[in-house]
Structure formats: C-alpha cells, structure tokens
N, C-alpha and C positions, 0 to 999 in steps of 0.2 A: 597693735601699739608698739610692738618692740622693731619694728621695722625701721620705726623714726630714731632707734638712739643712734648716735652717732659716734667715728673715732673722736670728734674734739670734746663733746661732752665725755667718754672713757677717760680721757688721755687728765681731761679737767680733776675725775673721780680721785685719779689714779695720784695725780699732784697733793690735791686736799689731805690724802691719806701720810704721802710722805715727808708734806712738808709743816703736817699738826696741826694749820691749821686754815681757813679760806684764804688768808690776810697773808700770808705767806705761800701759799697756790697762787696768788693771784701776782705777788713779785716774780716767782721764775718763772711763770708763763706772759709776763709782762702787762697782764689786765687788772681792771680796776674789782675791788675786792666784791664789788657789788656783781659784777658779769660773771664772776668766779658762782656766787651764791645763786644765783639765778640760773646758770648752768648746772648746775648740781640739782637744784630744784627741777631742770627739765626734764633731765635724765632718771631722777625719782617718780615724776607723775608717769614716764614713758614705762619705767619697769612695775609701777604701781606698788613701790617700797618706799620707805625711810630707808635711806642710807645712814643717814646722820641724828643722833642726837643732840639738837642744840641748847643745849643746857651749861649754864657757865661759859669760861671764855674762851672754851679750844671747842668743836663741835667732836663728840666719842660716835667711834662706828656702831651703828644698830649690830644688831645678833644677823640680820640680813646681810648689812653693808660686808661684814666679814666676809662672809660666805661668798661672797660676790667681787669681793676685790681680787682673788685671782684669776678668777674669769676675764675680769677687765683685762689684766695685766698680760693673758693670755692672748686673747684680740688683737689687743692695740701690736704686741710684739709679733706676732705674726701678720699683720697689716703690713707692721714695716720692715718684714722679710720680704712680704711680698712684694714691696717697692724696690726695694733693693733691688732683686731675682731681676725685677722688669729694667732697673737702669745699667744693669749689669749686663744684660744683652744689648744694650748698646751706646755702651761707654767704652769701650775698643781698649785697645793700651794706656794702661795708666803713664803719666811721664814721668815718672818714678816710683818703683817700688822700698819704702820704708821696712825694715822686716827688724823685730827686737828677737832674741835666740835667748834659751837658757842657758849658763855657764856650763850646766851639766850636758849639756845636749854635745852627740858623741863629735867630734873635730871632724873626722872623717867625711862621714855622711854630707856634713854642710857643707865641705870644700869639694867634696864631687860632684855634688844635686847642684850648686853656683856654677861650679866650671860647665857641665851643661846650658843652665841657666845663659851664661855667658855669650853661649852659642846662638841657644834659641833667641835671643833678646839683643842682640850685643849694640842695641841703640836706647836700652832701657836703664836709664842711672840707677845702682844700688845703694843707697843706707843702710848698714847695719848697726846696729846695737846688742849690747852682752849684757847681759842683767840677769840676777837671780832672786828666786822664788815670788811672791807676788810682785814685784817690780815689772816682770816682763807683761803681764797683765794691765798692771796700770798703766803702763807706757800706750798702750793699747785703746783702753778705755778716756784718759786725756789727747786722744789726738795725735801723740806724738807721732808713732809708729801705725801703719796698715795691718801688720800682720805681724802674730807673736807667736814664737814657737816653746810651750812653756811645761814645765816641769812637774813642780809644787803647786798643786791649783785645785785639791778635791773638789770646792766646790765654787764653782765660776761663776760671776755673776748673771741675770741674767739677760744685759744689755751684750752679752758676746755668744756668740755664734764657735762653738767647740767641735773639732773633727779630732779622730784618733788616731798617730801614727805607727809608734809601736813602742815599746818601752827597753831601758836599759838598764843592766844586772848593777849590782852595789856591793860595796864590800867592805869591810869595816878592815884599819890596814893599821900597823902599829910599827916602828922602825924595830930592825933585831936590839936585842938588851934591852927594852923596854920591861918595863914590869907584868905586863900583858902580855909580852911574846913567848913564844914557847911552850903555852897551854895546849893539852892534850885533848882536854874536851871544854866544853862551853864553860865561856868566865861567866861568876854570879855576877847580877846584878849588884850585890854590896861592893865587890873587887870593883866597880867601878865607878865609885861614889866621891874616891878621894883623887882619883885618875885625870892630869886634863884630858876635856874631850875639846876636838877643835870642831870648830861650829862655825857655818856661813852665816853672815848678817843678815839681818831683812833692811831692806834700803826702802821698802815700800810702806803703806799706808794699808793695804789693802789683806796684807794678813802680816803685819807687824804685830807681836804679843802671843803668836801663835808657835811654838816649838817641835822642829820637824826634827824625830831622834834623837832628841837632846836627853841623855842617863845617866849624864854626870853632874854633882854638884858645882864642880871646878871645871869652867868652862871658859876658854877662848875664844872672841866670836870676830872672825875679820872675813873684812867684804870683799875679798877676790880669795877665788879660788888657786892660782898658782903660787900665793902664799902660802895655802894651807898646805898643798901639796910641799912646797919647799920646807916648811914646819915640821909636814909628816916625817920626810926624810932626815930632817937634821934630830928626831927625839924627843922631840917638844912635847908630844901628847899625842892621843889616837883618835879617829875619828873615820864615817863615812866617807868615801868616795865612789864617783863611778869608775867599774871594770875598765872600761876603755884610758883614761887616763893613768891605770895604775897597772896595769897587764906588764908592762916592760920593764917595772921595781918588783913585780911579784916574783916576775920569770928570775930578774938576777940577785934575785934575795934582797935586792933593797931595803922591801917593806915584807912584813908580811902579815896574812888575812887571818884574822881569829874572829870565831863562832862565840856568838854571846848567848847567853841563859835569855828566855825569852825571844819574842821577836826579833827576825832576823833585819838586817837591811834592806834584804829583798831587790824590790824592782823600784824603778820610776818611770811610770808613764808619761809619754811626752804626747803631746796634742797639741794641733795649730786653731789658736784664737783669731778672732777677730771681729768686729761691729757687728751686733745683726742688721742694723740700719740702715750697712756700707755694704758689700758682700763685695769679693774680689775680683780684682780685673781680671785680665787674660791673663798679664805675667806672674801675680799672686795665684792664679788657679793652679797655672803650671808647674808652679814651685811646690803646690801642697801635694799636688800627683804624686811628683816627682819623688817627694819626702815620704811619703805613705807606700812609696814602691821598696824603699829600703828597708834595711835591717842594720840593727846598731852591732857595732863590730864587736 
C-alpha cells in the first residue's frame, strides 16, 4: 500500500498542516478545496491513518498525523535535493552569480576568494549584497540572491541547504576614557545596565525580535556597521565587533577590548546558505570551495 503514496499527495499533507486549513492548502497550491480533501483522503487510506480530525471548521492533526508530518517534510525535502543534485549536473554556468554576504563576514577573505573568482569566471556577472543577521537569509529564501554567506542563523530554516565555512573571533571594544575602559578583570553585568551598548539592527523578518548580545538596558541600534564602528571610536557607547575590523584600533590604542562577567563574545560562525530546491551552479560551487579553503584573518 505505501508504495502508492506519492510526492504531491506529501507535499498536499505538508500544505494542509501549514496553511490550517484544506481551503487555504488548496489557494497556495492553486487547487480547488475539494482536490486538496480528497488528496488528503488518498494519502490516509494509502497509510491506513487518520491524519486529520475533521471536526469543526479548521481540520486538527490525529496523534498519528503528528508523528508523521515530519517524515513527510523529510521526503518531500530530500526529493527536492535530489532534483536539484540532478539539474545541477547539467545546468552548466549560471549567467549570473547573485551572492548576499554578512556585514560581519571578514573583508579580506571576500576580496581574495572574488579576485580569484574573477579569474576563474571572468565572463560570469557578479551581484553582491551586504546585509546583516537574518536578512542575508531572507534575501536567500525570496529569490533575491543564489547564495548567502551568513552569520547570525542558529537555526535555519529548513527550505535551505547550510555548508560550514569557519568562524570569526568577537570582541567587545570600548573607546579609552570610556567608563568601561581600564577594568582589570571582567565588568559585572550590573556595570552594564546603564552603559550604551551599540547594537546592529535586524532589517529582516526572519529573526527580527530576536536579541543577539544585547546586556544593556540603553541601547543603540543602527543598521550599518561602519557607523557603529565610527560610534565606537568617537565614545558613544561599547559594543561587539568582529576581530578583523577592529585589530588596527586595538593595536593603536584606538579602542580597547574588555572582558565581561559572563559569557563571552566569542565566535561567529559563518556558513554558506542556499535553496535546497536550487543547488549551485559551477560558479556558486566554486566560490563556497574557495571560502571553506580559507581562514578568517
């Protein structure tokens, strides 16, 4: 029996669930509400379950249907890896590579792995984009961009396809005379309550509401980072940055790095996203090599 279910009965299950209800399954997959139900029914005599209880006006998952929707969601997604994998050996050179970058992602490394790039491709149009935190994601997940090299993303969704490149050191920086500078061992958390902390904006949807290091009550939050940096420097308040952007104010006393009570800044892992759906051409492949061969400076 189970032979017969199919991807479009899955893919139908998998709508039903996220969209609450047939009537609304059956708008974003463009079918009439009745094809939607009857597809749902075929895929239940096929598994020999209730998936659904139809009771009142939205249909609730059985205690089965539960248990089984990630299985579905499992399937269908590796289905459409699998298509990918196959249109990707033989979709040759993309005619443009789209790529979105995190803000944090170290300057260096991207301007060496392109200038290469440049070489190997040098008839292949670049787009690039600069965006932080889930933004470079979304950009990803709407189409805009093919490929996103991204920062802040614990947990991805999981319409993208995540590779690991290597991660970048952080460092909490405070200009000298600062009220924070000059401490000899870790500032409390209280000493930083009343402190601005400067903080990158979320421009996205996708983990907007979500606060990455933020331990101050008094908070600054602006959307480019060469501001924050100009901020840092001018006294305005302290805040995270990456090593690589701030190494040349630490060395000439610019700025300087103080250890906080609790958790550190740490690291930020950077990883290349992109469609499970889509999987990348030649010049996308070559570029995530290329970036997974380096080390952040």
């Amino acid at each position: 029996m189970l032979d017969g279910v199919s991807l479009d009965q899955l893919r139908t299950f998998i709508a039903a669930v996220d969209q609450g209800s047939f009537s609304a399954a059956g708008r974003s997959l463009r079918r009439a509400q009745s094809v939607v139900s009857q597809t749902i029914g075929n895929l239940e005599g096929q598994l020999g379950v209730a998936l659904f209880e139809r009771v009142g006006r939205y249909p609730q998952l059985t205690k089965e249907g539960s248990n089984l929707i990630a299985d579905a969601r499992r399937i269908v997604t590796g289905a459409d890896g699998l298509k990918a994998k196959a249109r990707s050996f033989v979709s040759g050179l993309e005619p443009e590579l789209s790529v979105v970058v995190d803000v944090m992602f170290p300057q260096a490394c991207l301007t060496h792995a392109l200038a290469s790039f440049k070489q190997h491709f040098p008839s292949t149009p670049l787009r690039l984009d600069v965006e932080a935190l889930g933004a470079v994601a979304q950009m990803v997940i709407e189409g805009r961009c093919s490929l996103g090299i991204t920062g802040t993303l614990p947990f991805p969704p999981p319409t993208l396809t995540t590779e690991r490149l290597f991660s970048e050191r952080m460092v909490t920086v405070v200009a000298p005379g600062s009220p924070l500078s000059g401490r000899k061992g870790p500032v409390a958390l209280k000493d930083l309550l009343d402190e601005t902390q400067l903080v990158l904006s979320d421009r996205s949807t996708l983990t907007d509401g979500t606060d990455y290091g933020v331990q101050s009550q008094n908070t600054w939050r602006l959307a480019d980072l060469g501001a924050k940096h100009a901020f840092l420097l001018a006294g305005l308040g302290w805040g995270h940055m990456p090593h690589w952007l701030v190494a040349e104010d630490l060395e000439t006393g610019r700025l300087e790095s103080i250890e906080l009570e609790g958790p550190a800044a740490g690291v930020m892992p950077f990883q290349a996203v992109y469609p499970t759906s889509q999987l990348l051409g030649r010049a996308g492949r070559w570029l995530v090599e290329r970036l997974t061969q380096q080390t952040a400076g």
